[in-house]
C-alpha positions in Angstrom: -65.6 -5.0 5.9 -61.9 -6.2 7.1 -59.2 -4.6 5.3 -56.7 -6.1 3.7 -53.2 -5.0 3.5 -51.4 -5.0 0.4 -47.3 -6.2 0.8 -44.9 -4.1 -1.1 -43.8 -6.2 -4.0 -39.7 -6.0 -4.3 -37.9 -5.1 -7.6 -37.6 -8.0 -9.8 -34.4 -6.3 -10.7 -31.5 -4.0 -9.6 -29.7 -0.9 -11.3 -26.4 -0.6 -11.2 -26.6 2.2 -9.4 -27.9 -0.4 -6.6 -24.6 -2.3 -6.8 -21.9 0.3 -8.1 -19.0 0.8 -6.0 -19.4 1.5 -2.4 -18.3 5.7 -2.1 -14.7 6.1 -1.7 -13.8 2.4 -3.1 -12.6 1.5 -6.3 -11.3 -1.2 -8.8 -8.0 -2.3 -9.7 -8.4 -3.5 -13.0 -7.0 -5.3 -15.8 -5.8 -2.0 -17.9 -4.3 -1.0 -14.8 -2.7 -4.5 -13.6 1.0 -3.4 -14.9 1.3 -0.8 -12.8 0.1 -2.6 -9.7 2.3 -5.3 -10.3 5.3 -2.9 -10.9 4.4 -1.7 -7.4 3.9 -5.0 -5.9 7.0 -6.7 -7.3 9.2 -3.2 -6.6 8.3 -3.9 -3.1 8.9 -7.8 -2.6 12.1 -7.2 -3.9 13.1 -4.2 -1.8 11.7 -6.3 1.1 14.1 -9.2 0.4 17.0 -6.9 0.1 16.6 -5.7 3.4 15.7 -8.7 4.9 12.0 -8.0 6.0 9.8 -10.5 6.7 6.1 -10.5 5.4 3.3 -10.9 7.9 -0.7 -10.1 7.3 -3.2 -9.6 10.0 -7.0 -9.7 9.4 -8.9 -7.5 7.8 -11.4 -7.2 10.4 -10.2 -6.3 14.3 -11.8 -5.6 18.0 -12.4 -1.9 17.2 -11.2 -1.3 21.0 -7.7 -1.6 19.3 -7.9 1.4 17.3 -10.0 3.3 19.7 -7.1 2.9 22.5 -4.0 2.9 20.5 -5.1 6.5 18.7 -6.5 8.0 22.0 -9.8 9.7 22.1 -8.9 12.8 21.6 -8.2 11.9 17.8 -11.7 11.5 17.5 -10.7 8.3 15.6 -14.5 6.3 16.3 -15.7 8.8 13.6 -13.6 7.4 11.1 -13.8 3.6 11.6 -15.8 0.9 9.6 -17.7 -0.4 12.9 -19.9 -3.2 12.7 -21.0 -5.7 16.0 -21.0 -9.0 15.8 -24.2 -11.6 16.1 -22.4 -12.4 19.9 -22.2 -8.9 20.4 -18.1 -8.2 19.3 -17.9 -4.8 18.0 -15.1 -4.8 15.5 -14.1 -2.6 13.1 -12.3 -3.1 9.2 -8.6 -2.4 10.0 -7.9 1.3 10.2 -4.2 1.5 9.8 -1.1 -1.0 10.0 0.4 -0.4 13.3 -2.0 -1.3 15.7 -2.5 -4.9 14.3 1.1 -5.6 14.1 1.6 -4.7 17.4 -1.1 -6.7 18.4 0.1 -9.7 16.7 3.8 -8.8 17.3 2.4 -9.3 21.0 0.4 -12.1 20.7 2.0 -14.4 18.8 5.5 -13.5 20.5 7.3 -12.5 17.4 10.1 -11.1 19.5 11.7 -14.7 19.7 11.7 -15.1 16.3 13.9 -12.4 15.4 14.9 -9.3 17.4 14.5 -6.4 16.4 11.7 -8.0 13.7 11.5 -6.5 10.3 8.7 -7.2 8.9 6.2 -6.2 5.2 2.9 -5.5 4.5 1.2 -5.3 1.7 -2.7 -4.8 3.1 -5.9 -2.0 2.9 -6.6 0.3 5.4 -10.4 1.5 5.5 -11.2 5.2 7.1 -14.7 6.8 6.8 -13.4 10.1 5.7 -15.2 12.7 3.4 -15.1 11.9 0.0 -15.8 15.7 -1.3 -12.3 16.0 -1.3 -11.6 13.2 -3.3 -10.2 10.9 -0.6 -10.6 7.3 -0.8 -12.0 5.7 1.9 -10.3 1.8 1.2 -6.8 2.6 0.9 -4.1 0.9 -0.7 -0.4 0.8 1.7 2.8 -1.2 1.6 4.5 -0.4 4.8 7.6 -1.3 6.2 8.5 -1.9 10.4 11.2 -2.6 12.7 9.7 -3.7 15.9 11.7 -4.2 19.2 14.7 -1.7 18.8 14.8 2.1 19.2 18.1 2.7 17.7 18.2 5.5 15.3 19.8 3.4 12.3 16.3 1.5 12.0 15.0 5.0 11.8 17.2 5.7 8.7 16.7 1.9 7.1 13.1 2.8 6.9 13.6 6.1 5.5 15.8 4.3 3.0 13.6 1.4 1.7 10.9 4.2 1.1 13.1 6.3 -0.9 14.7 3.2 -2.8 11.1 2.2 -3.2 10.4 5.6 -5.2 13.5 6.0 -7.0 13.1 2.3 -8.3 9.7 3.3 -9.6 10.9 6.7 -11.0 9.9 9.4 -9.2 12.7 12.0 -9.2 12.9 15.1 -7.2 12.5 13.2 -3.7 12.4 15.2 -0.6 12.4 14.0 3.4 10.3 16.4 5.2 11.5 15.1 8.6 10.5 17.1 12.8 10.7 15.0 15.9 7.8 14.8 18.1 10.2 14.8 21.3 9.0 11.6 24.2 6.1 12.5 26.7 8.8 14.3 29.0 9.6 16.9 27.0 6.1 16.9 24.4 4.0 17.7 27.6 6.1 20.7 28.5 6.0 21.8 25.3 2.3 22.2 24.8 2.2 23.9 27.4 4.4 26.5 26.2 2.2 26.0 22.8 -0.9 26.4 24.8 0.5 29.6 26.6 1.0 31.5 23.6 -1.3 30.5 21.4 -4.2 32.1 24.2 -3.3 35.5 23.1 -2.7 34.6 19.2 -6.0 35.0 16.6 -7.5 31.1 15.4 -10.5 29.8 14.0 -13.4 28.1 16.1 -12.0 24.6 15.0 -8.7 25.5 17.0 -10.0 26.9 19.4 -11.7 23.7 20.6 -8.4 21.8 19.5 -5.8 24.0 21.6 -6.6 22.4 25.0 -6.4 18.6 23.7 -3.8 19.0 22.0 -2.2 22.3 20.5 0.0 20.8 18.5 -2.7 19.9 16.1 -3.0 23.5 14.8 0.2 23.6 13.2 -2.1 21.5 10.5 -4.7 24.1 9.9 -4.9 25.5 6.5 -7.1 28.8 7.7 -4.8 32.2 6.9 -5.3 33.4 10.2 -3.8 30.3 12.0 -1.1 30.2 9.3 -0.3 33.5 10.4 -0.4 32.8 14.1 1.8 29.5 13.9 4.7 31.7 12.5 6.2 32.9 15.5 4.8 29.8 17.5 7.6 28.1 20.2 9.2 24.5 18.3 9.6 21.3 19.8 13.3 21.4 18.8 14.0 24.2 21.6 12.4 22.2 24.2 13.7 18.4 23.6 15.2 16.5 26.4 18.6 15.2 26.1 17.6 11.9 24.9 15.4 13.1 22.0 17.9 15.2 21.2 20.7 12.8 20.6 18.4 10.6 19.0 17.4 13.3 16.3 20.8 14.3 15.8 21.6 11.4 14.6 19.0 10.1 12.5 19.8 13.8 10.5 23.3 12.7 10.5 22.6 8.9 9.2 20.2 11.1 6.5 23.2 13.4 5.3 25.6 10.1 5.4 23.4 9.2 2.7 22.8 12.0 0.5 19.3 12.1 1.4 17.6 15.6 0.7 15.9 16.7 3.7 14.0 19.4 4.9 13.9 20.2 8.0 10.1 21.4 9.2 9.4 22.2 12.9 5.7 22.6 12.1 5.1 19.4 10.9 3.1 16.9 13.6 1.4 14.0 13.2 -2.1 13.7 15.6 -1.3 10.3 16.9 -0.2 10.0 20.9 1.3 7.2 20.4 4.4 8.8 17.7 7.0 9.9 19.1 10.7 11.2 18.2 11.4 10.7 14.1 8.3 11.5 12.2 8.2 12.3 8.4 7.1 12.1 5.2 8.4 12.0 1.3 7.6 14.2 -1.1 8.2 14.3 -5.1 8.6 17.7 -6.2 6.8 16.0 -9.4 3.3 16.0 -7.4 3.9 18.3 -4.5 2.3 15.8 -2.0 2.9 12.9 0.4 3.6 9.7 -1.1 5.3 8.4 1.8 5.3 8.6 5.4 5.7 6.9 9.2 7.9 7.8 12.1 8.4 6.0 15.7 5.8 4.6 17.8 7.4 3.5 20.8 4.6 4.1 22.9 1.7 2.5 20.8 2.4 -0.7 22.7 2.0 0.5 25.9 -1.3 2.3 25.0 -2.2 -0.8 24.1 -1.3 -3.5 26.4 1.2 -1.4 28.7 4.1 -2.9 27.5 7.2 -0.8 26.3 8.1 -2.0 22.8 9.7 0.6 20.4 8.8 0.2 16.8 9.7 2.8 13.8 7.3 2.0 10.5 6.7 3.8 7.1 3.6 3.6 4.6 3.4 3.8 1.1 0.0 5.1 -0.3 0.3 2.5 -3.5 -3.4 4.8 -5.0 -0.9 7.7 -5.0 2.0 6.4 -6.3 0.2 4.5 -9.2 -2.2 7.5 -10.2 1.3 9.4 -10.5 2.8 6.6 -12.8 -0.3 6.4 -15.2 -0.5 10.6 -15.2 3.0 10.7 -16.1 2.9 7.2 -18.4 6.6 6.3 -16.7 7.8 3.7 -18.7 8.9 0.5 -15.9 10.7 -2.0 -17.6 9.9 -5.8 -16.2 11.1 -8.6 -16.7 8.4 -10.6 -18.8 8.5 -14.7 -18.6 8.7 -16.1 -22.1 4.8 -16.3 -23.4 3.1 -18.0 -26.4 0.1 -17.9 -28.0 -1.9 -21.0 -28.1 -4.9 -22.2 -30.6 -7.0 -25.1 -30.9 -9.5 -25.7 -33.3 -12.1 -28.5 -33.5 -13.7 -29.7 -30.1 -11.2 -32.8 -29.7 -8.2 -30.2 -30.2 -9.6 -28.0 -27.8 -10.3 -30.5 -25.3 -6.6 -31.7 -25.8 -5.3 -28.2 -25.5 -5.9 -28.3 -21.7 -3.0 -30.6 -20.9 -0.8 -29.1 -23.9 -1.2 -25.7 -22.0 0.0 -26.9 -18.8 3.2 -28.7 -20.1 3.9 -24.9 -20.9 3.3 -23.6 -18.2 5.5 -26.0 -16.0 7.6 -25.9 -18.1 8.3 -22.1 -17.2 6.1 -20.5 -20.5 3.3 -18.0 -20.3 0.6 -18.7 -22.4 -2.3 -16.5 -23.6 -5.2 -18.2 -25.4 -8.8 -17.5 -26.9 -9.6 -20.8 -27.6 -13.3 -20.2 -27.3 -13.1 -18.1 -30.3 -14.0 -20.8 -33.2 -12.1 -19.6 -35.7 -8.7 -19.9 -36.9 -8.4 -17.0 -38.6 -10.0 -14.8 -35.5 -7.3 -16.9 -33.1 -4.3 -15.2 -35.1 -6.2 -12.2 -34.3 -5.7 -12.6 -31.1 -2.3 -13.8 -31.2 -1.3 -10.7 -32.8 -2.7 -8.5 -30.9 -0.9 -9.8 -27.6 2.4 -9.3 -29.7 3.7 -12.9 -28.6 6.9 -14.4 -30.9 5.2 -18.0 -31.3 1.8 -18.8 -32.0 1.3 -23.1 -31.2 -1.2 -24.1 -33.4 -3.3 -27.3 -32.8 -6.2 -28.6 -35.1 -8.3 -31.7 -35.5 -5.2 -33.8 -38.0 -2.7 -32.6 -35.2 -5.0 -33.9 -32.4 -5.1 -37.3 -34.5 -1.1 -37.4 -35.2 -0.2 -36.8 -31.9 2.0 -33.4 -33.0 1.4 -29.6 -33.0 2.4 -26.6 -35.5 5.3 -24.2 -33.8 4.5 -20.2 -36.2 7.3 -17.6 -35.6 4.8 -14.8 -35.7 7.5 -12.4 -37.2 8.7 -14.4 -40.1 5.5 -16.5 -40.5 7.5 -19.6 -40.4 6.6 -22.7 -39.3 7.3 -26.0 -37.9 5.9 -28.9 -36.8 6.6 -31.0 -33.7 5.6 -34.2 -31.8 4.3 -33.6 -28.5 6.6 -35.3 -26.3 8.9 -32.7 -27.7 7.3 -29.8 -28.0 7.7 -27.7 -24.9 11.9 -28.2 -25.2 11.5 -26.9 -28.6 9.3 -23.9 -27.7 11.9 -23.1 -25.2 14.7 -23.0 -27.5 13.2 -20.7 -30.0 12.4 -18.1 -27.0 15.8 -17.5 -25.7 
């Protein structure tokens, strides 16, 4: 007898356990839109203050990109979004903002259109990091660049549009924590020196396998043993060449200039090759963590496409810095456009409404509706509860007369209006 195998019906239906958030990702939504758009508008304005330009590069790049510009000794393929293409591309979800700007910078010859170029983002970056920790793994960054000079002023206008960015927001208590990562002259003689000493010095296993690639990376661990070793450890700012020197001097000059506090911290690195000279990062004494940071990466263009571009960038984590806003409920006052509250009742009314809404709305007025709601009486509702001055209402014998009822939702007054007029009327009553 032949036997017959029986296919594996699929679920007629999914949990939404099946389609919840991917781990590590999460929703901006609606009860949260205020503070985004706080963030978002804080930003566009600082960025037309100081004369950066906006520029957005895909969300998807050749993976190669990353992979070369961090060096493989930052173990960096670990932590990408890799994915290969039906032709066989493998690309990967962008994993920071510097490497695609370059690329583009480069491509697209953005050197002739203004030099140095100062340019905005406002993008994702996507890391496969643990999430035990609670680290998100699409992350949320409004950076800042200066692309084609290495002068140490574009150092300090970075550091300013980060710390205006802050203070604009209302974070108080802001702190530089600025080192230098010296050029590859003086860096490579140093770890050596680092190298040298730390042979004899006590470390965990993880450092161990770390000193040789780069010893500079221990300064980062938390373990109390390494803590204790890195105390006495040599610092880059006893070994930097003449040019590195100068150049640090006077960033921390330009910083003091403008009453910036600073801290000074010769154990703080950052793991990418291609940094170099300024690197920091800003901290509120409010949350005791990052919520900025960036440096110089005049070499990432030349571990890229062996070019020598100099660039200096800084990047906002905008999860951070809105978590801190909703914790501490800051109050940021914006500028709201003029709205009204808008209700139609009967099917010819609402059908009218349509048009009636958009002559608002050119006209320069917001207007929130619930038109769908049949009612009259659960309209007002409605109305009231988005705390609107006027309420427009517009039935069936307004539809039919051509006119429309104008309620001051304080006084409960109201007027009544042709159409043609209407929108020059609503006007005047808002100002």
């Amino acid at each position: 007898m032949e036997k017959t195998t029986q296919k594996k019906q699929p679920k007629k239906g999914k949990s939404l356990s099946d389609f919840g958030n991917v781990k590590g990702m999460h929703d901006i939504l609606p009860k949260d839109a205020e503070w985004w758009r706080a963030v978002w508008d804080t930003g566009k304005m600082l960025s037309d203050l100081y004369d950066f330009h906006y520029i957005e590069t895909p969300v998807l790049e050749h993976a190669e990109l990353f992979i070369r510009g961090n060096g493989a000794s930052d173990g960096i393929e670990k932590k990408l979004f890799m994915l290969k293409t039906r032709d066989g591309e493998q690309v990967a979800l962008r994993a920071d903002l510097s490497a695609p700007v370059m690329r583009s910078y480069i491509q697209n010859h953005l050197g002739y259109f203004a030099s140095p170029l100062k340019i905005y983002q406002n993008a994702s970056i996507f890391r496969f990091e643990k999430i035990d920790d609670g680290k998100l793994r699409q992350i949320h960054q409004w950076g800042f660049d200066v692309i084609g000079d290495n002068d140490p002023v574009y150092d300090m206008q970075i550091i300013l549009a980060a710390f205006e960015f802050l203070k604009i927001l209302k974070f108080q208590n802001l702190r530089l924590r600025i080192n230098t990562a010296g050029c590859k002259v003086c860096r490579t003689s140093y770890r050596e020196k680092l190298k040298t000493y730390y042979r004899k010095q006590p470390m965990c296993a993880t450092c161990k396998t770390d000193l040789e690639e780069n010893p500079m990376r221990l300064f980062n661990c938390a373990k109390t043993e390494c803590r204790e070793s890195r105390k006495e450890a040599p610092i880059i700012l006893d070994h930097l060449c003449q040019g590195c020197n100068n150049h640090f001097k006077a960033v921390l000059e330009l910083v003091e200039d403008n009453s910036i506090v600073y801290e000074p911290d010769p154990f703080f690195v950052r793991e990418k090759e291609y940094c170099n000279r300024t690197i920091f990062e800003i901290i509120s004494s409010d949350t005791h963590f990052a919520l900025a940071g960036g440096g110089r990466y005049d070499y990432l263009a030349e571990a890229l496409f062996g070019k020598t571009i100099p660039g200096v960038g800084v990047a906002l984590g905008l999860d951070r810095i809105v978590e801190q806003l909703r914790i501490k409920n800051v109050e940021l006052r914006r500028k709201m456009k003029p709205r009204v509250a808008f209700m139609a009742v009967g099917d010819q009314a609402r059908k009218m409404s349509v048009r009636l809404m958009n002559m608002l709305r050119m006209g320069g007025v917001g207007v929130v509706e619930a038109i769908g709601k049949k009612t009259l009486k659960a309209q007002m509702k409605f109305a009231e509860k988005s705390h609107v001055p006027i309420a427009l209402i517009f039935g069936q014998k307004e539809a039919f007369e051509n006119s429309i009822i104008v309620r001051d939702m304080k006084s409960g007054a109201q007027e009544t209006f042709i159409v043609d007029t209407f929108v020059e009327q609503v006007k005047k009553r808002l100002k």
